[in-house]
C-alpha positions as a Markdown table, in Angstrom:
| # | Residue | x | y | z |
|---|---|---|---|---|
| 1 | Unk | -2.5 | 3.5 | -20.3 |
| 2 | Unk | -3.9 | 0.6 | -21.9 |
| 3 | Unk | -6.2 | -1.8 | -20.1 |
| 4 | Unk | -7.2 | 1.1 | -17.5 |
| 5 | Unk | -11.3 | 1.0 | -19.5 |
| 6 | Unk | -11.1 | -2.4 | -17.9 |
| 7 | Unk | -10.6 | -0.2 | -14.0 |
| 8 | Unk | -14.1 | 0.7 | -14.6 |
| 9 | Unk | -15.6 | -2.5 | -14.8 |
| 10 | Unk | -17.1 | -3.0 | -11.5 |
| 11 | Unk | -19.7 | -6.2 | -12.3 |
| 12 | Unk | -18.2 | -7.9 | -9.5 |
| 13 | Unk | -16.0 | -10.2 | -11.4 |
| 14 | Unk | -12.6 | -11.6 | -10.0 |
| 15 | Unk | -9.9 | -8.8 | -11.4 |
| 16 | Unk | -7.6 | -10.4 | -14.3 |
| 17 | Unk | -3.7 | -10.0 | -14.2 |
| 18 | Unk | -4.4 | -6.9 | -16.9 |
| 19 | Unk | -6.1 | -5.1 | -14.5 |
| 20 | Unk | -4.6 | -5.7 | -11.5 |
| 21 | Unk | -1.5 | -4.5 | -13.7 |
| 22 | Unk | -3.0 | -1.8 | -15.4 |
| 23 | Unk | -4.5 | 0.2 | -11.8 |
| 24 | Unk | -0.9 | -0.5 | -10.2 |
| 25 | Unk | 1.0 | 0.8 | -13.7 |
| 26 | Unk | -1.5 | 3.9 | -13.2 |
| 27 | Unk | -1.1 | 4.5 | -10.0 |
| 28 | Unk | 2.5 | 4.2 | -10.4 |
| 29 | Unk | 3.2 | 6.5 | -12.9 |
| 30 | Unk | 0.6 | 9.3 | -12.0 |
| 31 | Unk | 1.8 | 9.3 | -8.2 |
| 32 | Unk | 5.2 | 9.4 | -9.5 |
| 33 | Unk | 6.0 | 6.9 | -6.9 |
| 34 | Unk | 10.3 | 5.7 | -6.6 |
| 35 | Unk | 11.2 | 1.9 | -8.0 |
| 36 | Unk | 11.5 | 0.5 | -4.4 |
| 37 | Unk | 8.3 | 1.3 | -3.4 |
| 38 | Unk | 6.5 | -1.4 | -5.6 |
| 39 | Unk | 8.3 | -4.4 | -3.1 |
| 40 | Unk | 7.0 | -2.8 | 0.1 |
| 41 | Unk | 3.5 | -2.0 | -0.9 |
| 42 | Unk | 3.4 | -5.9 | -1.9 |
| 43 | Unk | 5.0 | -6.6 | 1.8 |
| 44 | Unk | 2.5 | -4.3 | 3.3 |
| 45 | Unk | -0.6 | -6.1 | 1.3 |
| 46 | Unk | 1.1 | -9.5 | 3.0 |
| 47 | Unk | 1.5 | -8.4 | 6.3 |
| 48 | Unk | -2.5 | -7.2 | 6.1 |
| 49 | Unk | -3.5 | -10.5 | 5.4 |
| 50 | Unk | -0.9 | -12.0 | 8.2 |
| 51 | Unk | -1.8 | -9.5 | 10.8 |
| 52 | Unk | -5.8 | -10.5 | 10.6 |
| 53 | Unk | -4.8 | -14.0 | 10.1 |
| 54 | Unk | -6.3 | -14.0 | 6.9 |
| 55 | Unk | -9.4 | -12.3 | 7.8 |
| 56 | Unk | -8.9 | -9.6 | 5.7 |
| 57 | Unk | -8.2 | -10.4 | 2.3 |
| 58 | Unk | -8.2 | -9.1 | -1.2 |
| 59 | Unk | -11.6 | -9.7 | -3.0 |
| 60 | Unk | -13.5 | -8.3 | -5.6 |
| 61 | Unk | -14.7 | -5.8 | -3.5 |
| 62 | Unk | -12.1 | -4.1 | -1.7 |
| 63 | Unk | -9.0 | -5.5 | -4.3 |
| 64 | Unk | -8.8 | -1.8 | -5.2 |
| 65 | Unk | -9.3 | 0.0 | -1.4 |
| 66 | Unk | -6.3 | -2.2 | -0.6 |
| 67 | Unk | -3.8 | -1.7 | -3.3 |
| 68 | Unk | -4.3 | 1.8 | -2.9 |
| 69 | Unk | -3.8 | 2.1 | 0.4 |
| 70 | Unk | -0.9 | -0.1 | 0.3 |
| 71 | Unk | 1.1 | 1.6 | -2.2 |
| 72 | Unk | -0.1 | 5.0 | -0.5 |
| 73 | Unk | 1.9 | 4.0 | 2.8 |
| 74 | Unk | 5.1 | 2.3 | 1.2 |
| 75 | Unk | 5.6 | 5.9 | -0.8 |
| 76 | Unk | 5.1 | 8.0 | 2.8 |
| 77 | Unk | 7.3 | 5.5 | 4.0 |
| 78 | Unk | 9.9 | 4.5 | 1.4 |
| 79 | Unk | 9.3 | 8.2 | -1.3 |
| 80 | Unk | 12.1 | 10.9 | -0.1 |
| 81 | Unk | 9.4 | 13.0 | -1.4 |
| 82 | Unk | 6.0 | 11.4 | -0.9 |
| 83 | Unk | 3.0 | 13.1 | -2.5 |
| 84 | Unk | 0.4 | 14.4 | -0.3 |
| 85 | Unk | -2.9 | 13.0 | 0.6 |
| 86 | Unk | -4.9 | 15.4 | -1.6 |
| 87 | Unk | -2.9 | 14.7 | -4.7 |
| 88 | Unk | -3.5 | 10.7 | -4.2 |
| 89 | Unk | -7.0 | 11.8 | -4.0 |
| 90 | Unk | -6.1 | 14.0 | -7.5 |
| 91 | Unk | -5.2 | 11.0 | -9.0 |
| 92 | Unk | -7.6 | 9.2 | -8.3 |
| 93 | Unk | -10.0 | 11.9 | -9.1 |
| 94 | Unk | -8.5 | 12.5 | -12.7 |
| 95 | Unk | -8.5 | 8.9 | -13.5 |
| 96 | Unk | -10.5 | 5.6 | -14.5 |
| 97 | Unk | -14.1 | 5.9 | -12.8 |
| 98 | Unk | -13.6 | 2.4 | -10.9 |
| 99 | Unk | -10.6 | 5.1 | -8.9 |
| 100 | Unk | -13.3 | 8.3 | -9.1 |
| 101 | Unk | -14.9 | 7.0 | -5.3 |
| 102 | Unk | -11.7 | 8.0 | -4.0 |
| 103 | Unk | -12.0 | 11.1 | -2.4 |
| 104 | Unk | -9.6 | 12.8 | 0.2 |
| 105 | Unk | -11.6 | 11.8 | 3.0 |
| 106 | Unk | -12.1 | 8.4 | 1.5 |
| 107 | Unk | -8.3 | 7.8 | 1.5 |
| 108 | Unk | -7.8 | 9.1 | 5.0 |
| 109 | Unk | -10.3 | 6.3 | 6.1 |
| 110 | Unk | -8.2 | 3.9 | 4.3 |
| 111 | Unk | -4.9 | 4.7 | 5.3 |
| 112 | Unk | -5.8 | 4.6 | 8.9 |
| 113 | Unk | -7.9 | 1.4 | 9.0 |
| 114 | Unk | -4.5 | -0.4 | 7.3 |
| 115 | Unk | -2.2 | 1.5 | 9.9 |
| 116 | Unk | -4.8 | -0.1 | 12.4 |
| 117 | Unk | -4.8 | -3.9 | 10.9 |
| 118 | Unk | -1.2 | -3.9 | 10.6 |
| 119 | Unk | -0.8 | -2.7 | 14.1 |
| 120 | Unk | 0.9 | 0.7 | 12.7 |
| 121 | Unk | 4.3 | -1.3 | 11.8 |
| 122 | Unk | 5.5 | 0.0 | 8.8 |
| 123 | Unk | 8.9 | -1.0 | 9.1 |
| 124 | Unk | 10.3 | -3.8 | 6.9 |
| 125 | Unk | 13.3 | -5.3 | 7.4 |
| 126 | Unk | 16.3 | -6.3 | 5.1 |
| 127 | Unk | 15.0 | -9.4 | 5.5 |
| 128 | Unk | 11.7 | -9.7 | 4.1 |
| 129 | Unk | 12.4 | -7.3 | 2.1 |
| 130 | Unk | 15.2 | -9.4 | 0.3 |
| 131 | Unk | 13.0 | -12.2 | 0.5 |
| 132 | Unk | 10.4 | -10.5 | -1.9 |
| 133 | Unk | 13.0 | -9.4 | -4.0 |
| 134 | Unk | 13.9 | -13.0 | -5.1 |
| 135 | Unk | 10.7 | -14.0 | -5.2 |
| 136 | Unk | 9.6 | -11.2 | -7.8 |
| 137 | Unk | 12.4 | -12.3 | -9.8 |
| 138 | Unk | 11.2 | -15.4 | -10.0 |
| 139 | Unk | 7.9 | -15.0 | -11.2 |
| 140 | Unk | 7.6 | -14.5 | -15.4 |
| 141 | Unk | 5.4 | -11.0 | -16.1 |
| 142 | Unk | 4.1 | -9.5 | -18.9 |
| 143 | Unk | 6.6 | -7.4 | -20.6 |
| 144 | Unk | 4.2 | -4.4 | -19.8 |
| 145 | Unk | 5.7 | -4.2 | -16.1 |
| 146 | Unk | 9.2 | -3.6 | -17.1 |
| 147 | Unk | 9.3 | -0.1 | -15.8 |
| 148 | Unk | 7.5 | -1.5 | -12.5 |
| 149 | Unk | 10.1 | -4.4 | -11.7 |
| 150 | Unk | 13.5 | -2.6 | -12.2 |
| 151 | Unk | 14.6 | -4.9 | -10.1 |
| 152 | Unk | 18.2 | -3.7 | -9.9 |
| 153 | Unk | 17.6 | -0.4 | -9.5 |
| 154 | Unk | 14.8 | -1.0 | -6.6 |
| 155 | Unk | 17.6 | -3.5 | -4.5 |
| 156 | Unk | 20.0 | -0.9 | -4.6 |
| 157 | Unk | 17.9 | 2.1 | -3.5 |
| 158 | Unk | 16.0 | -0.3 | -1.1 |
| 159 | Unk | 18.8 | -1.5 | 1.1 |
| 160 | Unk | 20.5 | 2.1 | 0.7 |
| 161 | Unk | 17.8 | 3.1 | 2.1 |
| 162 | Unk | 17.2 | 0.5 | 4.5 |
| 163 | Unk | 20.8 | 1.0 | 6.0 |
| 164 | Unk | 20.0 | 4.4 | 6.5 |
| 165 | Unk | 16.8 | 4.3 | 8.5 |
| 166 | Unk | 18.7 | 1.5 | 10.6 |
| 167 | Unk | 21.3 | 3.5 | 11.3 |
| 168 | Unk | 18.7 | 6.8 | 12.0 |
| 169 | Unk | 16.8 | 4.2 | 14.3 |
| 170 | Unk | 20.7 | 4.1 | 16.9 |
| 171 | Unk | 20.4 | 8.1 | 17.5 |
| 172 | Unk | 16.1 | 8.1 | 18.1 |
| 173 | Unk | 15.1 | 8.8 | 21.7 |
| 174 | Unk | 12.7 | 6.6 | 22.9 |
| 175 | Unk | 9.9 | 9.7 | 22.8 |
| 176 | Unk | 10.9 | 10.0 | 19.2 |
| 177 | Unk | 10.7 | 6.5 | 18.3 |
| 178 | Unk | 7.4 | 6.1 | 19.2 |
| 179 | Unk | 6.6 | 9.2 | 16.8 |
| 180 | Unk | 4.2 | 8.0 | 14.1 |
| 181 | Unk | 5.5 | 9.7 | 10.5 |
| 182 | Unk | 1.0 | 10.1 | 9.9 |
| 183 | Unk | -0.4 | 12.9 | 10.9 |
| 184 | Unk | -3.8 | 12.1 | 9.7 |
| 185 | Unk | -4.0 | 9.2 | 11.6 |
| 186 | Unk | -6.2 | 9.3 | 15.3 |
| 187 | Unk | -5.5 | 6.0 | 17.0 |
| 188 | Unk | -7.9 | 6.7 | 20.0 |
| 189 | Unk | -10.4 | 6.6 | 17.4 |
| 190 | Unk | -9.5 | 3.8 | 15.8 |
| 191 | Unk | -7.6 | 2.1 | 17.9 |
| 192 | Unk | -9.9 | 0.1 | 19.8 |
| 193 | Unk | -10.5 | -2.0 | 16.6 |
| 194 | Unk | -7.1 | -3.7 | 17.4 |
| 195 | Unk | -8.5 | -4.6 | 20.7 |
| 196 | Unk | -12.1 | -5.8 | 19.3 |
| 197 | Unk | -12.5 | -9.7 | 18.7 |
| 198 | Unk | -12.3 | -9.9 | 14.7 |
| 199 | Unk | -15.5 | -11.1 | 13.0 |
| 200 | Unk | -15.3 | -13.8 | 10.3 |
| 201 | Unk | -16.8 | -11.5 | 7.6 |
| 202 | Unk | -14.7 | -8.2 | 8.1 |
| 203 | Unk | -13.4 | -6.7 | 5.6 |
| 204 | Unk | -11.2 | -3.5 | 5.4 |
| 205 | Unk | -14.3 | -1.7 | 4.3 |
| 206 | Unk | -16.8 | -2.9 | 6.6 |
| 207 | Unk | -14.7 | -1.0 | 9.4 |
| 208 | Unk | -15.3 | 2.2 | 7.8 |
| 209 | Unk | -18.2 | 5.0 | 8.0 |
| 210 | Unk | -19.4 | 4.8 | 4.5 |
């Protein structure tokens, strides 16, 4: 797509609205990802930054690690059929080199150090969800995310779908509702970083084994 040469650039310069556009539009499209899943990976890159108090941040370092994993866990969560972990890794295999790092193992780490940050809520409510909805339609963006920002069509499937997870949420057994959807993810592992006094200069890649 055009703009992705620019994915590769990894001088350490801040990221431009092109290429913050162009990953996402990749990403998008290759992972074959539904129209409401673009509002809660953006909810899910806030509550991140909320959860560690602004600790954790995107930079020109780990701008990338987070929008993956971001838009990773709103299509398990949101997709009625989600891609796998492997074909992520695909994806990101098959496409611009600055996406090439991310292996299957690489994205495992990720998706369990933001499960961890964000206290493995995933849930968003009609509320904040709503609220980004507004303020997406508010903002003026390139033309080039048209296909991204169906707006109406990501309201409609969003609180459908919203309704229906409330509603599956009345007839859950309290074993069941504390059944994580992840697999992948060991929290007595990782867990204890919840618990550890966060350092001034973490980042969601300084928690993981590189």
């Amino acid at each position: 797509c055009k703009g992705s040469a620019d994915l590769s650039n990894e001088s350490g310069l801040i990221p431009s609205l092109d290429d913050i556009i162009s990953l996402f539009t990749y990403l998008y499209d290759q992972c074959q990802c539904e129209s409401d899943v673009l509002i809660p990976s953006l909810l899910y890159c806030e509550r991140l930054m909320t959860e560690t108090r602004g600790v954790v941040q995107p930079n020109v370092r780990n701008w990338r690690s987070i929008l993956l994993s971001c838009l990773i866990l709103a299509s398990k969560v949101w997709d009625d059929c989600s891609m796998w972990p492997i074909d992520f890794s695909c994806v990101c295999q098959k496409g611009p080199r600055a996406l090439q790092p991310f292996s299957l193992r690489r994205i495992n780490q990720l998706e369990v150090a933001l499960l961890c940050m964000i206290g493995f809520n995933a849930h968003i409510s009609a509320t904040e969800y709503t609220r980004c909805f507004f303020y997406l339609q508010q903002l003026q963006l390139p033309a080039t995310t048209k296909h991204l920002l169906d707006m109406e069509r990501a309201a409609v499937f969003g609180m459908l779908k919203l309704r229906s997870l409330e509603k599956g949420a009345a007839f859950v057994g309290k074993k069941e509702a504390n059944h994580r959807r992840g697999n992948s993810v060991d929290e007595r592992k990782f867990g204890n970083y919840l618990a550890h006094e966060r350092s001034t200069s973490i980042c969601l890649e300084s928690i993981l084994s590189l």
